[in-house]
Jmol script that loads the backbone (N, CA, C; Angstrom):
load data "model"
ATOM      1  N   UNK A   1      31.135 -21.800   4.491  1.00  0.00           N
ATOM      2  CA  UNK A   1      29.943 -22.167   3.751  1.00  0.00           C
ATOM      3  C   UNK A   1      28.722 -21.789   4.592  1.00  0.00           C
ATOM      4  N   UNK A   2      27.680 -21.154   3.930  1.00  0.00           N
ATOM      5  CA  UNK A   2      26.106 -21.004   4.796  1.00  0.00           C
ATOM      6  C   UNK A   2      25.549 -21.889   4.231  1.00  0.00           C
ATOM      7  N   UNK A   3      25.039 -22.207   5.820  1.00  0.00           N
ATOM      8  CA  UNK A   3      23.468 -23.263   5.445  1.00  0.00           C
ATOM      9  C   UNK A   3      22.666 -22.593   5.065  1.00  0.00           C
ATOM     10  N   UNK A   4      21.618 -22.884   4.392  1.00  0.00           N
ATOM     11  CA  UNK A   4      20.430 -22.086   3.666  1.00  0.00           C
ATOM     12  C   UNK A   4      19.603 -23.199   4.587  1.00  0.00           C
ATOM     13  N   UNK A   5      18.793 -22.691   5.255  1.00  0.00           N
ATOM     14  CA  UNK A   5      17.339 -23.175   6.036  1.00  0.00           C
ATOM     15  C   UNK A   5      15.628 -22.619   5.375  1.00  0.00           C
ATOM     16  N   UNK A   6      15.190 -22.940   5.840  1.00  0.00           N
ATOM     17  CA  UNK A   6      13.585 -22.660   5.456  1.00  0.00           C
ATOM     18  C   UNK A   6      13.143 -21.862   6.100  1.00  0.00           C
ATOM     19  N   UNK A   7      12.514 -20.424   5.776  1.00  0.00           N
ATOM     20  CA  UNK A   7      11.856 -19.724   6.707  1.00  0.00           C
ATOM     21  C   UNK A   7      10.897 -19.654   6.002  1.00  0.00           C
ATOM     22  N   UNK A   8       9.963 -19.630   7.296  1.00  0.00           N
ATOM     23  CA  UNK A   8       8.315 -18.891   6.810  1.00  0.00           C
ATOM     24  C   UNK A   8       8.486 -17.600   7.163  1.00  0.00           C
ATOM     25  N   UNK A   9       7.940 -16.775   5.931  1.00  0.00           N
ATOM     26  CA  UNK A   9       7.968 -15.489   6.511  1.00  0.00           C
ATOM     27  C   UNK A   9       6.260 -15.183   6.160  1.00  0.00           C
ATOM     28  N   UNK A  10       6.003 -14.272   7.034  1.00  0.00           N
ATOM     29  CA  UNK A  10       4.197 -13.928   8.118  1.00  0.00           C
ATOM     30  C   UNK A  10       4.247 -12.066   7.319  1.00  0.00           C
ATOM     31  N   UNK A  11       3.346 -11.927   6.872  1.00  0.00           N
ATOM     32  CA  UNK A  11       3.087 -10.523   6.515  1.00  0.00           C
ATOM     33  C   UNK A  11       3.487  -9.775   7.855  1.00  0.00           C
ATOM     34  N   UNK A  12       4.148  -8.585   7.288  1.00  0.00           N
ATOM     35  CA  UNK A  12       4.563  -7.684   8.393  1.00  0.00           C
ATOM     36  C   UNK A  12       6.334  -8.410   8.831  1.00  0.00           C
ATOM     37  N   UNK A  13       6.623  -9.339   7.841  1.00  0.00           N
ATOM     38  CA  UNK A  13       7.911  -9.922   8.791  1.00  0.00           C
ATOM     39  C   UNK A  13       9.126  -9.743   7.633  1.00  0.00           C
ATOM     40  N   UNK A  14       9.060  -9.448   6.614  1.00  0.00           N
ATOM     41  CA  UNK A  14       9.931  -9.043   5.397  1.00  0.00           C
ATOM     42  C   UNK A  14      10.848  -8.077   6.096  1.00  0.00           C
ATOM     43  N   UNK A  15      10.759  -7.089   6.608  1.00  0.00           N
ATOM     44  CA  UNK A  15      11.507  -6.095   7.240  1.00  0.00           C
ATOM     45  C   UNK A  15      12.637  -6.511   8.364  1.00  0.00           C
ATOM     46  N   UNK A  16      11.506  -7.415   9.196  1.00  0.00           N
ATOM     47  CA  UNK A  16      12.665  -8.145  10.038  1.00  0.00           C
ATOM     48  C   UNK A  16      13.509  -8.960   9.591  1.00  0.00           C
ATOM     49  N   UNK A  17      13.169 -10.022   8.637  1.00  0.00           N
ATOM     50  CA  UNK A  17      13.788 -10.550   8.529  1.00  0.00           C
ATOM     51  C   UNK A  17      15.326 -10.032   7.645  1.00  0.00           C
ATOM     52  N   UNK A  18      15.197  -8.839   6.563  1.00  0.00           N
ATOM     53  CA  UNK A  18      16.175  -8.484   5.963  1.00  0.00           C
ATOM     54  C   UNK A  18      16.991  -7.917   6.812  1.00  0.00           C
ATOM     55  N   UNK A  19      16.272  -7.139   7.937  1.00  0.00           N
ATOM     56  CA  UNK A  19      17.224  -6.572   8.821  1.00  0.00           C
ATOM     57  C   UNK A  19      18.529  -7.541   9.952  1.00  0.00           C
ATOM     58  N   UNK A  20      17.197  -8.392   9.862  1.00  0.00           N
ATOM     59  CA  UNK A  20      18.734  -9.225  10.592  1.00  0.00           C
ATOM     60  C   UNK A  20      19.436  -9.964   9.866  1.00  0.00           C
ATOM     61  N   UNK A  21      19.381 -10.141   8.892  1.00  0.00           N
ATOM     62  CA  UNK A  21      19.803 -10.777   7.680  1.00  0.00           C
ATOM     63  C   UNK A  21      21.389  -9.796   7.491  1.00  0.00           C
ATOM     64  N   UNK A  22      20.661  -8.633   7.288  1.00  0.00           N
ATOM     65  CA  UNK A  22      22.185  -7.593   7.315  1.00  0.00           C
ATOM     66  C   UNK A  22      22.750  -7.725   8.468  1.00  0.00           C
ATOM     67  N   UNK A  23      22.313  -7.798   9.204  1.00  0.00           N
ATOM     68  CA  UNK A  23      23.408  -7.611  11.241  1.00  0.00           C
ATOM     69  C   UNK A  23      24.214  -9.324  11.143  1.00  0.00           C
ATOM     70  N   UNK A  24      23.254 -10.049  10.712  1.00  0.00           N
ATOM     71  CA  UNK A  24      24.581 -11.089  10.967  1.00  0.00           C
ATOM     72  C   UNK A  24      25.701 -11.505   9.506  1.00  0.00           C
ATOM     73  N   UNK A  25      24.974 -10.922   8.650  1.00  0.00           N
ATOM     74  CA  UNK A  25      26.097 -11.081   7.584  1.00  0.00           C
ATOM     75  C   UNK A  25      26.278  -9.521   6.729  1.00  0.00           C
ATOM     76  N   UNK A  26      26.319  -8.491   6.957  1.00  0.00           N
ATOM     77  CA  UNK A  26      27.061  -6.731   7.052  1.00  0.00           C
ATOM     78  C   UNK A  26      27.647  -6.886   5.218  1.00  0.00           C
ATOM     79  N   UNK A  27      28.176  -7.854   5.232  1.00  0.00           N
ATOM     80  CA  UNK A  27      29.057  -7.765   3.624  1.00  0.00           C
ATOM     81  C   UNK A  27      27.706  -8.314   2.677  1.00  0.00           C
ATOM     82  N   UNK A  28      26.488  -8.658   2.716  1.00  0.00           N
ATOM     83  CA  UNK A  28      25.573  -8.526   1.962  1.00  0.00           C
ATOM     84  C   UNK A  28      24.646  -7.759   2.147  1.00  0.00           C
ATOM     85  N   UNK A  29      24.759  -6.623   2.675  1.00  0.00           N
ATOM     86  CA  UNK A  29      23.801  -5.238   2.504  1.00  0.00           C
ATOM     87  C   UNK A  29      24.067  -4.858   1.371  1.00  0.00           C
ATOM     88  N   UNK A  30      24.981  -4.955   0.494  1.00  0.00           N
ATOM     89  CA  UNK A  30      23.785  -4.025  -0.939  1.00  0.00           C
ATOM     90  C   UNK A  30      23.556  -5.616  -1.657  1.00  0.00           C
ATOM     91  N   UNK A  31      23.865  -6.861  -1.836  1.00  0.00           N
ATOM     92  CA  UNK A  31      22.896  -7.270  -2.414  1.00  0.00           C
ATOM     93  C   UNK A  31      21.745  -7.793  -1.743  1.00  0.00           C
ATOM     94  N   UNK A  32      21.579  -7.790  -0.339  1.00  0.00           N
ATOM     95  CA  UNK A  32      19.566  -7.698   0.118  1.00  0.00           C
ATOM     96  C   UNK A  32      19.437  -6.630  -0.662  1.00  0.00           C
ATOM     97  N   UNK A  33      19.958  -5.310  -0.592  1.00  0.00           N
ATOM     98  CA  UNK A  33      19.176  -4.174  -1.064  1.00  0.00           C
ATOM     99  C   UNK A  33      19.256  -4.253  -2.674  1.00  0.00           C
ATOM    100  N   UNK A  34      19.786  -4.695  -3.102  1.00  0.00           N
ATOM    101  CA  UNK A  34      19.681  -4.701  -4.842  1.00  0.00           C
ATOM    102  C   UNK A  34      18.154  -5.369  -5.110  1.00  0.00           C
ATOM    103  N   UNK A  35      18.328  -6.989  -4.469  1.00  0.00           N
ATOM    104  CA  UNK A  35      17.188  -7.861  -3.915  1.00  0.00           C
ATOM    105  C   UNK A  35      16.017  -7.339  -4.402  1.00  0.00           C
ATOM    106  N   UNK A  36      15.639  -6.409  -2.969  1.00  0.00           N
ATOM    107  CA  UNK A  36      14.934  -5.584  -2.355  1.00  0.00           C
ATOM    108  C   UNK A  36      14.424  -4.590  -3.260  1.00  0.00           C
ATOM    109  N   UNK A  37      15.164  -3.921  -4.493  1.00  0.00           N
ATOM    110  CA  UNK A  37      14.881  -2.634  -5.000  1.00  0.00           C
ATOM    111  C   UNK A  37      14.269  -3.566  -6.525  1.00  0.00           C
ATOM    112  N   UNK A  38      14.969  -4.709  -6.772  1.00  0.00           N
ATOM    113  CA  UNK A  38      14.319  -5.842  -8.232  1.00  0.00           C
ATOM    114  C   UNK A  38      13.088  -5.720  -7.906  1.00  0.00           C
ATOM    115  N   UNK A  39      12.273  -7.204  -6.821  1.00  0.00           N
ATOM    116  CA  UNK A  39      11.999  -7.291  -6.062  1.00  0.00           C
ATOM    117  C   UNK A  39      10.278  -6.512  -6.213  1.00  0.00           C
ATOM    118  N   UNK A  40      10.924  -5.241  -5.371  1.00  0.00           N
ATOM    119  CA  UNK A  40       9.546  -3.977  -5.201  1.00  0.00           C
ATOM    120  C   UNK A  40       9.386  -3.707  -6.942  1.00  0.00           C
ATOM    121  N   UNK A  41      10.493  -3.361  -7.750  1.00  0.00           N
ATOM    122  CA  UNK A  41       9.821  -2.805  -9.224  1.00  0.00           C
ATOM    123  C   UNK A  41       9.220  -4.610  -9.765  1.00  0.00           C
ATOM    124  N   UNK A  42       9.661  -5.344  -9.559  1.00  0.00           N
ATOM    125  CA  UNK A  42       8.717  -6.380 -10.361  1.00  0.00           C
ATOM    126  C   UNK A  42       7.445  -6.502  -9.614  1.00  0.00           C
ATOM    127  N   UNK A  43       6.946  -6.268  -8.317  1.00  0.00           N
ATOM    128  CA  UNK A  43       5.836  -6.411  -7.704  1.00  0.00           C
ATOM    129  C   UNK A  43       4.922  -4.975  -8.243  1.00  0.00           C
ATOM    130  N   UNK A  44       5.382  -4.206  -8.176  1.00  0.00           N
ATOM    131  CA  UNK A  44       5.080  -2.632  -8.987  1.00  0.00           C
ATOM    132  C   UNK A  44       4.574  -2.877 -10.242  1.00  0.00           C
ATOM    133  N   UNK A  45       5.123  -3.870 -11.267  1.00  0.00           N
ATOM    134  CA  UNK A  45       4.340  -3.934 -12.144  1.00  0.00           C
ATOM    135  C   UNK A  45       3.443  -4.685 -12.487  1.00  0.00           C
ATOM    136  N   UNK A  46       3.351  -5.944 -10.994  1.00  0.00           N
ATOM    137  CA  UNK A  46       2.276  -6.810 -11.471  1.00  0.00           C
ATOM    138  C   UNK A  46       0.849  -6.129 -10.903  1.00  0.00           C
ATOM    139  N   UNK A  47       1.162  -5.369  -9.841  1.00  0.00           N
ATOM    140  CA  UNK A  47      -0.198  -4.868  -8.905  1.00  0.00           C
ATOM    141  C   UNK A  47      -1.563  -4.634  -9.569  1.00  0.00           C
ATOM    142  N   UNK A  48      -0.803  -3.460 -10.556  1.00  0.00           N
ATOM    143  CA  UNK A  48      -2.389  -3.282 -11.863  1.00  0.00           C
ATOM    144  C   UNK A  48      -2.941  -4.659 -12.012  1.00  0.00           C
ATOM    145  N   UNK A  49      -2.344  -5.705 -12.582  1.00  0.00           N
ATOM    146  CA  UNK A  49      -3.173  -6.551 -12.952  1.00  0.00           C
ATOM    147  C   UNK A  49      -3.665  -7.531 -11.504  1.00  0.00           C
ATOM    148  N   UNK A  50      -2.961  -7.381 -10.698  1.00  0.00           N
ATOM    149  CA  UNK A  50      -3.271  -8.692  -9.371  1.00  0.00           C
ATOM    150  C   UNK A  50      -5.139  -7.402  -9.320  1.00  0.00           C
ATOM    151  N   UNK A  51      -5.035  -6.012  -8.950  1.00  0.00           N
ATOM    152  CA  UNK A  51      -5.752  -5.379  -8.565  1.00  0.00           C
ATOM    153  C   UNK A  51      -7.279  -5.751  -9.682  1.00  0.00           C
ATOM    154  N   UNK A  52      -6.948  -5.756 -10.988  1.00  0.00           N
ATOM    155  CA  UNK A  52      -7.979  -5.898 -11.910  1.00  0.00           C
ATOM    156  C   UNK A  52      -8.532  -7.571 -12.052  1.00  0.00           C
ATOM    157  N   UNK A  53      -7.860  -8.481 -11.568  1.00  0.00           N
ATOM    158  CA  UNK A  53      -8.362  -9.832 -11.537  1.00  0.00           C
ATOM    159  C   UNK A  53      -9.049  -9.722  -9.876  1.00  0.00           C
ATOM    160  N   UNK A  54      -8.457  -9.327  -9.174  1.00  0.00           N
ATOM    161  CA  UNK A  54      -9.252  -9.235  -7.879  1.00  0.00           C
ATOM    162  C   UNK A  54     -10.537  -8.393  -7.918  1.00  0.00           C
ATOM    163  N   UNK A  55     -10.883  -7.139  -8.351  1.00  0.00           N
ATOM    164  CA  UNK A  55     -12.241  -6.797  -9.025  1.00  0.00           C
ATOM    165  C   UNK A  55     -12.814  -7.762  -9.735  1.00  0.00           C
ATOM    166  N   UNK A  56     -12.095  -8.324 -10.912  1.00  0.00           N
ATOM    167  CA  UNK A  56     -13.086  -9.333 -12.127  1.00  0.00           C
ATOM    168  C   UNK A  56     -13.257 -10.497 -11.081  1.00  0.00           C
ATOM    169  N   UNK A  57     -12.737 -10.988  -9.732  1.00  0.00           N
ATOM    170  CA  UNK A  57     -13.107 -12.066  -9.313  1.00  0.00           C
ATOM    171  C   UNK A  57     -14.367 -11.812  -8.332  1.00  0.00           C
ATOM    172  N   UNK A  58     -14.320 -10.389  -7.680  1.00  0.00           N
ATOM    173  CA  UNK A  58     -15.787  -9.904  -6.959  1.00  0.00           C
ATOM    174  C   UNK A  58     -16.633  -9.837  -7.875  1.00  0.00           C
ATOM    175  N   UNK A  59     -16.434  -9.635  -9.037  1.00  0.00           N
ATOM    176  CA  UNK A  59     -17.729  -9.245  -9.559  1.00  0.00           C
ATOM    177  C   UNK A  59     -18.277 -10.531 -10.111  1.00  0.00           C
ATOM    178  N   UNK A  60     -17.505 -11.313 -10.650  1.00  0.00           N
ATOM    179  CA  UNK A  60     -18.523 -12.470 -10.952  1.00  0.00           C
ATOM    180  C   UNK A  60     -18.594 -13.233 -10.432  1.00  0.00           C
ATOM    181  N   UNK A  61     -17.759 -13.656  -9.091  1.00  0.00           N
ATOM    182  CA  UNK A  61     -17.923 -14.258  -7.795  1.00  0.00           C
ATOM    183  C   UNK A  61     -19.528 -13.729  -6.588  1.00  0.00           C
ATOM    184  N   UNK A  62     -19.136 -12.336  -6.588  1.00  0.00           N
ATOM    185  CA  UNK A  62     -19.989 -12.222  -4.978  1.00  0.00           C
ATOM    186  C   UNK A  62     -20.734 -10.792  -6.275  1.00  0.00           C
ATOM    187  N   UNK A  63     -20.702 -10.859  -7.296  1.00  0.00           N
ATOM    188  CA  UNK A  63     -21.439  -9.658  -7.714  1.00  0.00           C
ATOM    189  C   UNK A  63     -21.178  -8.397  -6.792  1.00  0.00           C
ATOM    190  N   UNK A  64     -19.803  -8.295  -6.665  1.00  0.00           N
ATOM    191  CA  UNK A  64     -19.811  -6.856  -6.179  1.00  0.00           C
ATOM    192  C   UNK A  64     -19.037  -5.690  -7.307  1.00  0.00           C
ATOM    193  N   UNK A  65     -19.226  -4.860  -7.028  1.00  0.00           N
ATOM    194  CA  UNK A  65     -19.775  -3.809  -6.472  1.00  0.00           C
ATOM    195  C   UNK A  65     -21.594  -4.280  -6.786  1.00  0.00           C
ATOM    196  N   UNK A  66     -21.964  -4.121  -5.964  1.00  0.00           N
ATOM    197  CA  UNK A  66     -23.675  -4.050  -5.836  1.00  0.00           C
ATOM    198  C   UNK A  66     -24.023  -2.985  -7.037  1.00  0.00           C
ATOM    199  N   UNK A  67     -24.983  -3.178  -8.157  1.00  0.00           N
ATOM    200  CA  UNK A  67     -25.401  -1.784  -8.574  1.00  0.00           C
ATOM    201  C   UNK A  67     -25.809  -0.926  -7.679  1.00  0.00           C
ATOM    202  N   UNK A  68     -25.804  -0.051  -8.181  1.00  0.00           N
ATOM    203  CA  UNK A  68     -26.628   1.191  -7.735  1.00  0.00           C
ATOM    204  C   UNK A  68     -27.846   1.250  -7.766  1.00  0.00           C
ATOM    205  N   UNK A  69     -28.283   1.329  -6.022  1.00  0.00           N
ATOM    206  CA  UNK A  69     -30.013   1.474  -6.084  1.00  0.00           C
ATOM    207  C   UNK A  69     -30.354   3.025  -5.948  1.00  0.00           C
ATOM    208  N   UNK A  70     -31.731   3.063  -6.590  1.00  0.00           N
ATOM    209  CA  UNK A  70     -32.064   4.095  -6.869  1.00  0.00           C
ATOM    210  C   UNK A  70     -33.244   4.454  -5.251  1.00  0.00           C
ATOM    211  N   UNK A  71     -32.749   5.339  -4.467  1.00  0.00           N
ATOM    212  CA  UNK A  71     -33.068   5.681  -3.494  1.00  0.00           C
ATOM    213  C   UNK A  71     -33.691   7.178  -3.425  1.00  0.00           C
ATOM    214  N   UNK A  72     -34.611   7.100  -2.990  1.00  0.00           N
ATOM    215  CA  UNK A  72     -35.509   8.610  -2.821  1.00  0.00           C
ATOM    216  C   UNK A  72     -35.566   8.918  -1.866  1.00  0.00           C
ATOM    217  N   UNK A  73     -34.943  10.410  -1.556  1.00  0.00           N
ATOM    218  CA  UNK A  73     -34.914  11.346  -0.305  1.00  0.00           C
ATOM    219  C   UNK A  73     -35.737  12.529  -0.535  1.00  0.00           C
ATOM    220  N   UNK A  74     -37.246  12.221   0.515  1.00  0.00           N
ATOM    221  CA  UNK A  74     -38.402  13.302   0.672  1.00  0.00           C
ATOM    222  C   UNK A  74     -38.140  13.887   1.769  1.00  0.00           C
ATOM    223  N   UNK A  75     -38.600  14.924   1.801  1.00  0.00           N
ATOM    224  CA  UNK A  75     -38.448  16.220   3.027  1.00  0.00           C
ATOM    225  C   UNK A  75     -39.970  16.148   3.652  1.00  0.00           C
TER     226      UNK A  75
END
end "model"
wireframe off; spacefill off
backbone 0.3
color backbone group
């Protein structure tokens, strides 16, 4: 039987952790990697929208993008 414990996992630590995940248990490398391949296509299709609420939240949050100022370059 495996204990299932709590990990925090830290951006940048997904990699490690699957990797050792395979070295101490070898007979679940393809399902981390099945996991792994769900996983990336369900994050793949939320991005468009995480990306378009994160714009709609600058803009009516911090008003960004700044308009465009109209700047004059004399010689």
């Amino acid at each position: 039987m495996v204990k299932l414990e709590t990990v925090r996992v830290y951006p940048g630590m997904t990699e490690e952790l699957l990797t050792s995940i395979t070295r101490k248990h070898p007979h679940w490398k393809h399902l981390v990697s099945a996991v792994d391949h769900r996983v990336d296509r369900a994050l793949a299709n939320l991005r468009p929208y995480a990306i378009a609420y994160h714009r709609a939240l600058l803009s009516s949050l911090l008003g960004w993008p700044p308009p465009p100022s109209i700047f004059e370059f004399r010689c």
